[in-house]
C-alpha positions as CSV (number, residue, x, y, z in Angstrom):
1,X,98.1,97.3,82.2
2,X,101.8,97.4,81.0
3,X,103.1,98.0,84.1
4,X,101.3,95.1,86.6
5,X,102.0,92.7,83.4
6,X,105.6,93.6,84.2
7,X,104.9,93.3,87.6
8,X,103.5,90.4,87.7
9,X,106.4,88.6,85.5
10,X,109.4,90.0,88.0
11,X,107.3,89.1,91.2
12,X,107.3,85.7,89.3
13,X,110.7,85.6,88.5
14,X,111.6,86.1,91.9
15,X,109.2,83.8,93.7
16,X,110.7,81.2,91.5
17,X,114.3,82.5,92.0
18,X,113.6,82.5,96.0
19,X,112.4,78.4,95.3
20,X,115.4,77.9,93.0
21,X,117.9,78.7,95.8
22,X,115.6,77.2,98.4
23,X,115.9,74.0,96.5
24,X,119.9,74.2,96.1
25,X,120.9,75.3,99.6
26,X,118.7,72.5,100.3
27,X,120.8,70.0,97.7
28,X,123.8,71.0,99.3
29,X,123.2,70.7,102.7
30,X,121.7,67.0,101.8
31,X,125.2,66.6,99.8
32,X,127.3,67.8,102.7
33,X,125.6,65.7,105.2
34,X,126.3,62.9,103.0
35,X,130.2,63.5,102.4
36,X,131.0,64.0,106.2
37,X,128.6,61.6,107.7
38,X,130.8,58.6,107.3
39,X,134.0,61.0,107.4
40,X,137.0,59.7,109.4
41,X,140.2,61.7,109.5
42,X,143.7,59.8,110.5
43,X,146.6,62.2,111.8
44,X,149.5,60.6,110.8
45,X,153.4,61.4,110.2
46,X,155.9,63.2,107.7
47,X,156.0,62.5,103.9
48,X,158.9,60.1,104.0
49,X,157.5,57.9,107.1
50,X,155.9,55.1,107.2
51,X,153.2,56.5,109.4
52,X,151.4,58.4,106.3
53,X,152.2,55.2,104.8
54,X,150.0,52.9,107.0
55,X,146.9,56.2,107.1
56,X,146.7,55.7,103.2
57,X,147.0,52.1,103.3
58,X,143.9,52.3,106.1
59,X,142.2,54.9,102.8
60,X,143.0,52.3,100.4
61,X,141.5,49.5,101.4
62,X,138.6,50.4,103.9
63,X,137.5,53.9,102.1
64,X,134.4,52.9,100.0
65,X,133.0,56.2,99.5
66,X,130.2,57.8,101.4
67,X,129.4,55.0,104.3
68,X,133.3,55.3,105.1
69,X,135.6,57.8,103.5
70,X,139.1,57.5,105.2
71,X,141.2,61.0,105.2
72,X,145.0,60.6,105.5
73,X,146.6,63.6,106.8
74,X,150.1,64.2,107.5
75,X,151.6,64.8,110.8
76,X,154.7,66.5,112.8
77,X,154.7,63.2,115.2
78,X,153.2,61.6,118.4
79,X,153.7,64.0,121.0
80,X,151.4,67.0,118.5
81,X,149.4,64.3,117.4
82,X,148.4,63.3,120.7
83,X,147.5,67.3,121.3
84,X,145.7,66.9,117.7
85,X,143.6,63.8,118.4
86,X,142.6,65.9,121.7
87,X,141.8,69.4,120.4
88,X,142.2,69.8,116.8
89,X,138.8,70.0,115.1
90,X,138.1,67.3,112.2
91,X,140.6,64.6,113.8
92,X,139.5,61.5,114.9
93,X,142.2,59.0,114.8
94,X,146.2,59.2,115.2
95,X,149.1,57.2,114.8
96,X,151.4,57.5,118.2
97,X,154.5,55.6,119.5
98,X,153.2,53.9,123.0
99,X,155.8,55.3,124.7
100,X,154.4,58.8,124.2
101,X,152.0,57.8,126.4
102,X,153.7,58.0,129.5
103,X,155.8,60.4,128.1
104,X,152.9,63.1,128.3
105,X,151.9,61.9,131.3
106,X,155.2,62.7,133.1
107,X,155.3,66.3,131.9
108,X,151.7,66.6,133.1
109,X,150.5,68.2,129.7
110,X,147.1,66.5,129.8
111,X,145.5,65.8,132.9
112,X,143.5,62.0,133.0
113,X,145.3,61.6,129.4
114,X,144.6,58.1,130.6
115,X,141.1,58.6,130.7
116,X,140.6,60.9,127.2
117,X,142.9,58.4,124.8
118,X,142.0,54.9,123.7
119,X,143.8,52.4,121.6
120,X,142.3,50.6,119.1
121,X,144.9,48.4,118.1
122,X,148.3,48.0,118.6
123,X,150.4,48.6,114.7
124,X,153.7,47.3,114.8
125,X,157.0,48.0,116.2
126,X,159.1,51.1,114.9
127,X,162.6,51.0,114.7
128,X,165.5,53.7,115.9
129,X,167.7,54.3,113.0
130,X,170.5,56.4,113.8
131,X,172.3,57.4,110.6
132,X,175.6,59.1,110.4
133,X,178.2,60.5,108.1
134,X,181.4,58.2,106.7
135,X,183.9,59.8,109.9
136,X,181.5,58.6,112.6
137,X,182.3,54.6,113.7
138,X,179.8,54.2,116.4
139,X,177.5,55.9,118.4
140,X,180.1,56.8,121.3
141,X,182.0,59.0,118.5
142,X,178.4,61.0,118.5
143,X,180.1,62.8,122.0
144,X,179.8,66.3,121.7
145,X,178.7,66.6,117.9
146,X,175.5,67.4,116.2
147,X,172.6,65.4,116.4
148,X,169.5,65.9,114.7
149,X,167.0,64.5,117.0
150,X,164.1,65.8,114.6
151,X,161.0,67.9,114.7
152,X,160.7,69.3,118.0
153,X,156.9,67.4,119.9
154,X,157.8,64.6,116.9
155,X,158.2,61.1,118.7
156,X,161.4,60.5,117.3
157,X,162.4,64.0,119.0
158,X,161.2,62.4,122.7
159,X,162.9,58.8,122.3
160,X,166.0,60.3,120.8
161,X,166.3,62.5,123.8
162,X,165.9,59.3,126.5
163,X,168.5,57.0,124.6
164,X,171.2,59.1,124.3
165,X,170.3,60.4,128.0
166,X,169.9,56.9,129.3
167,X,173.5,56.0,127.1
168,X,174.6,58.9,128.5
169,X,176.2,60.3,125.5
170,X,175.8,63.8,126.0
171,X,175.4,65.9,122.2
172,X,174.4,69.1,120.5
173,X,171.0,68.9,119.7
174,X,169.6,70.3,116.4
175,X,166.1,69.6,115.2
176,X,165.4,69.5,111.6
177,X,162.9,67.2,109.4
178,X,164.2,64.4,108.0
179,X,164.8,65.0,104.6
180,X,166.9,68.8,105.6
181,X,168.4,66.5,108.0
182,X,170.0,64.1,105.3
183,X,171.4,66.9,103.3
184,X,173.1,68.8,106.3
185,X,174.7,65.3,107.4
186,X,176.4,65.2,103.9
187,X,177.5,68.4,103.4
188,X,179.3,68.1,106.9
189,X,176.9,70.5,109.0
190,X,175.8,67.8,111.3
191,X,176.6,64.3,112.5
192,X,174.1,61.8,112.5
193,X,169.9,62.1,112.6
194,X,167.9,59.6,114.2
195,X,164.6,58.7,112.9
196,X,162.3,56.3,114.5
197,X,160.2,55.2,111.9
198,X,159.0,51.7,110.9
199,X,161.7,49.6,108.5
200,X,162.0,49.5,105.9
201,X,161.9,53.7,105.4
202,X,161.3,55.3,102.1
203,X,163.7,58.3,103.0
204,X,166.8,55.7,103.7
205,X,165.8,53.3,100.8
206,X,166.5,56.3,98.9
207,X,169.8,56.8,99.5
208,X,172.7,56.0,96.8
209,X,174.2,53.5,97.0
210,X,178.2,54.9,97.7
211,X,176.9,57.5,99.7
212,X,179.5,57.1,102.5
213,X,176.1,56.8,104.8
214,X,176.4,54.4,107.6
215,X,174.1,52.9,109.7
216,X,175.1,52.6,113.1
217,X,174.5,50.1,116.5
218,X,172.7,51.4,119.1
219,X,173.9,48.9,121.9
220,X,171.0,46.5,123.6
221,X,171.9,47.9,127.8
222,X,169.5,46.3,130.1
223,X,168.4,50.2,130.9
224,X,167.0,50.6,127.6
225,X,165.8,47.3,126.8
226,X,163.7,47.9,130.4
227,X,161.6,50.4,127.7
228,X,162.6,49.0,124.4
229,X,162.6,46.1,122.3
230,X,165.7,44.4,120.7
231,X,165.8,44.9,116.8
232,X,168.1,44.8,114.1
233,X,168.4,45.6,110.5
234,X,169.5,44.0,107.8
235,X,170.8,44.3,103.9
236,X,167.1,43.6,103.0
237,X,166.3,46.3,104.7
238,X,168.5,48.8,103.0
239,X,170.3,47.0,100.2
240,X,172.2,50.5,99.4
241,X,173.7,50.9,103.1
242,X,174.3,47.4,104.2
243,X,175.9,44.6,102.7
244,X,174.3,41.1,102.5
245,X,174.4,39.2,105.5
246,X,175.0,42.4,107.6
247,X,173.2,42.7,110.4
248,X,172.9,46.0,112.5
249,X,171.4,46.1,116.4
250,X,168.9,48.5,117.2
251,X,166.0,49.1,119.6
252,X,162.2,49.7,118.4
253,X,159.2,51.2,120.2
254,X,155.6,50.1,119.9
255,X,153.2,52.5,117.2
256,X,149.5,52.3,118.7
257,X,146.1,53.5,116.3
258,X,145.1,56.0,119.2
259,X,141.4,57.4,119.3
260,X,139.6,60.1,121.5
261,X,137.6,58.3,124.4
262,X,134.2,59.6,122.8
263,X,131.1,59.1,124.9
264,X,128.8,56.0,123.2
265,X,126.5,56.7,121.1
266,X,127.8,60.4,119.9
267,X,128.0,61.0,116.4
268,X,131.7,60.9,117.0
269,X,131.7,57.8,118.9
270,X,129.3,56.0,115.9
271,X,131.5,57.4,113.6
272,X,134.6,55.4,114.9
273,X,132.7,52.8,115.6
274,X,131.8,52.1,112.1
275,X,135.9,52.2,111.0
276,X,137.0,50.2,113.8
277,X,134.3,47.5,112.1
278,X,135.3,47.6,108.9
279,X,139.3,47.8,110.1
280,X,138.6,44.4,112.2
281,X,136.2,43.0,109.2
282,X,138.8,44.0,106.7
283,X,141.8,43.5,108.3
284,X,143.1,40.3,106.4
285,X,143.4,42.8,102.7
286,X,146.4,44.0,104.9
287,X,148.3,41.5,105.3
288,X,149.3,41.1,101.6
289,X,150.9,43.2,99.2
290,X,151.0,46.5,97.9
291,X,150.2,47.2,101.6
292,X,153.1,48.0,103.2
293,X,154.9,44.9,105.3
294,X,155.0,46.1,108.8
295,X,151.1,45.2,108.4
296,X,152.7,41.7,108.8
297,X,153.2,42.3,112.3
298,X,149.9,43.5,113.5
299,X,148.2,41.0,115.9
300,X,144.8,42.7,116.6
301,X,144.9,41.0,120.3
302,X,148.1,42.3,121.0
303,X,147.6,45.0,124.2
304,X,149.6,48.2,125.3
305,X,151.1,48.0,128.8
306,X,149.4,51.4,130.1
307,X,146.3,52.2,127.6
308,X,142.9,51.1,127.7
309,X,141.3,49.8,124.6
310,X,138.3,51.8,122.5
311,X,134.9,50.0,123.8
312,X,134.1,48.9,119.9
313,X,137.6,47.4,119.5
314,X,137.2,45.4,122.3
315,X,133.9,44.1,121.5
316,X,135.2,43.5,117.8
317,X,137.6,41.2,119.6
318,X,135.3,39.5,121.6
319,X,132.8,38.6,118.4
320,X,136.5,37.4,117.4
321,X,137.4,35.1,119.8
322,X,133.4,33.7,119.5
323,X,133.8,33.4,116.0
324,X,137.1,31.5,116.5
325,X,135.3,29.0,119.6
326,X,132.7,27.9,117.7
327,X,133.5,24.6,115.6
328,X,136.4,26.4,114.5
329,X,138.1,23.0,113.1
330,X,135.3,21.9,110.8
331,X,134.7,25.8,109.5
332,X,138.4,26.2,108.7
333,X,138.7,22.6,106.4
334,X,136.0,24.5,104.8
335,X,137.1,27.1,104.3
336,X,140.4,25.8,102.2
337,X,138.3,23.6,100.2
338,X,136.3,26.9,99.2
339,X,139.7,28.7,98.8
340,X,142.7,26.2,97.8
341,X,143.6,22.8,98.6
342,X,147.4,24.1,98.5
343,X,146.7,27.2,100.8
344,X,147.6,25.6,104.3
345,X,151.0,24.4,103.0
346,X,152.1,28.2,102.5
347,X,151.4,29.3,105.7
348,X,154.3,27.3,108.7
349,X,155.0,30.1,110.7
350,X,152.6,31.5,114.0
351,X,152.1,35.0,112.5
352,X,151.7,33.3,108.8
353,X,149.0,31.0,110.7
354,X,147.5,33.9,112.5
355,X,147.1,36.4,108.6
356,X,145.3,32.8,107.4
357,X,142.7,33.0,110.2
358,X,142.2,36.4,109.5
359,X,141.5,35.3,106.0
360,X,139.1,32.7,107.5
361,X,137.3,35.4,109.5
362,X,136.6,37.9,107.1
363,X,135.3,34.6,104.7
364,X,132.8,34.0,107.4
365,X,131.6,37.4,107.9
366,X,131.1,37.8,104.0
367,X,128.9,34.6,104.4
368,X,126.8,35.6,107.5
369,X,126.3,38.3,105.4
């Protein structure tokens, strides 16, 4: 009797054991469905660049848990990012110059890359700083001296490589990241780096003021400014490099919010889909600080010359642009009546008029609601 008494109590031990872990493998695969099903991954760029900077601004403000949990991850640039957003598993969205674009294309890495990569909004423009040591006076004296061009597959790698072949200043390439790069320029072991990277930067803000550092021109030749945009910077900018007043000319390339072309209605595809709605719905918490200020330049309708837009992005725009047709003057006087009477007189400029609509937008969403 002993002995089946014993029985008995082990075969219950174990039955209720064998439900115990039934029960918690079944917890966890609830809780794991939960955490990744509103999971979105950005691919971004290096510590000290602004594109890391604009992923965990995007994690910031449109991260509200489980529904939508926005993963910054850092990157080695557009050209891997582009391979990334294509192959790597767990990434869904990258940050990319638009000139990488054709860039790819021309090498023929990824056939159709046309057809596989979407856009689902265009950022802002990055600039091409070119920083060199105190002996260097402009970009000609680069001539046969040691350039860092940066991480090899980076973006700032491919468009430092078609300046200074279109300015055809020929130089000894070296490719380091950005912050070795800094330190080798002052202790003499190279000339210059350039870094293409939206303004202001976090790695040249750093810089002493003292330093010996200089800044220099990249000259506007109607070769590159068939590819390029006219910028400048300015002792705003970098306060510790330039003086006030001081303007320096540069060039500055397009950064796009690039997504895989996922068929509709894929768990991928719905996934996206529910960012690029709360990224359009949210947009306006951009535009304001502590985000960063290149935000300030983002028009949702601008387009990139060569890319196709994501199918929800587009259709984001177009509830937009309805939205916007429908009794728009009326709506907006009531909307700065619900707001503040002084609110218009803050806002002169296009783009400032443009961040206020947004504003106006997202108040009329929140009250469809």
């Amino acid at each position: 009797m002993p002995n089946k008494i014993l029985a008995l109590c082990i075969t219950t031990i174990v039955f209720f054991s064998t439900v115990s872990g039934l029960l918690a493998q079944e917890n966890a695969d609830i809780w794991r469905e939960k955490i990744n099903r509103g999971t979105i991954s950005v691919i971004s760029g290096g510590i000290n660049g602004t594109y890391i900077r604009v992923a965990t601004d995007l994690a910031s403000v449109l991260d509200d848990g489980y529904d939508l949990r926005v993963l910054p991850i850092m990157g080695k640039g557009s050209v891997q990012n582009i391979d990334d957003i294509l192959y790597l598993k767990g990434i869904d969205i990258g940050i990319v110059q638009s000139d990488v674009f054709e860039f790819i294309k021309s090498q023929n890495k990824h056939p159709s890359i046309d057809q596989r990569i979407r856009y689902i909004t265009k950022l802002y423009n990055e600039e091409f700083h070119l920083l060199a040591g105190s002996n260097i006076s402009d970009i000609g004296d680069l001539a046969g001296k040691k350039v860092n061009f940066g991480v090899e597959g980076s973006g700032t790698f491919m468009t430092a490589s078609l300046v200074f072949d279109i300015l055809g200043i020929d130089v000894e390439i070296a490719s380091f990241d950005q912050g070795l790069a800094l330190e080798k320029i002052k202790s003499g072991e190279i000339s210059a780096t350039v870094y293409v990277a939206g303004k202001p930067t976090q790695l040249l803000q750093n810089i002493d003021a003292g330093s010996g550092l200089r800044i220099l021109e990249v000259p506007l030749t109607p070769e590159l400014l068939e590819i390029y945009l006219p910028a400048q910077f300015s002792g705003e900018d970098y306060p510790n490099l330039l003086e006030d007043g001081e303007r320096v000319k540069t060039i500055a390339v397009g950064a796009v919010l690039a997504v895989y072309n996922w068929k509709k209605g894929g768990v991928r595809y719905n996934k996206v889909s529910r960012f690029v709605e709360a990224f359009f719905q949210e947009f306006a918490k951009f535009q304001f600080p502590p985000r960063h200020p290149k935000w300030r330049e983002v028009s949702l309708t601008a387009e990139v010359p060569g890319w196709q837009r994501f199918g929800p992005a587009e259709e984001m725009l177009e509830t937009i642009a309805l939205l916007d047709s429908k009794s728009v003057r009326d709506a907006f006087a009531e909307f700065l009546n619900n707001t503040s009477p002084n609110l218009a007189e803050k806002f002169q400029t296009e783009k400032e008029k443009e961040q206020l609509l947004q504003l106006f937008i997202q108040w009329k969403n929140a009250g469809a609601q």
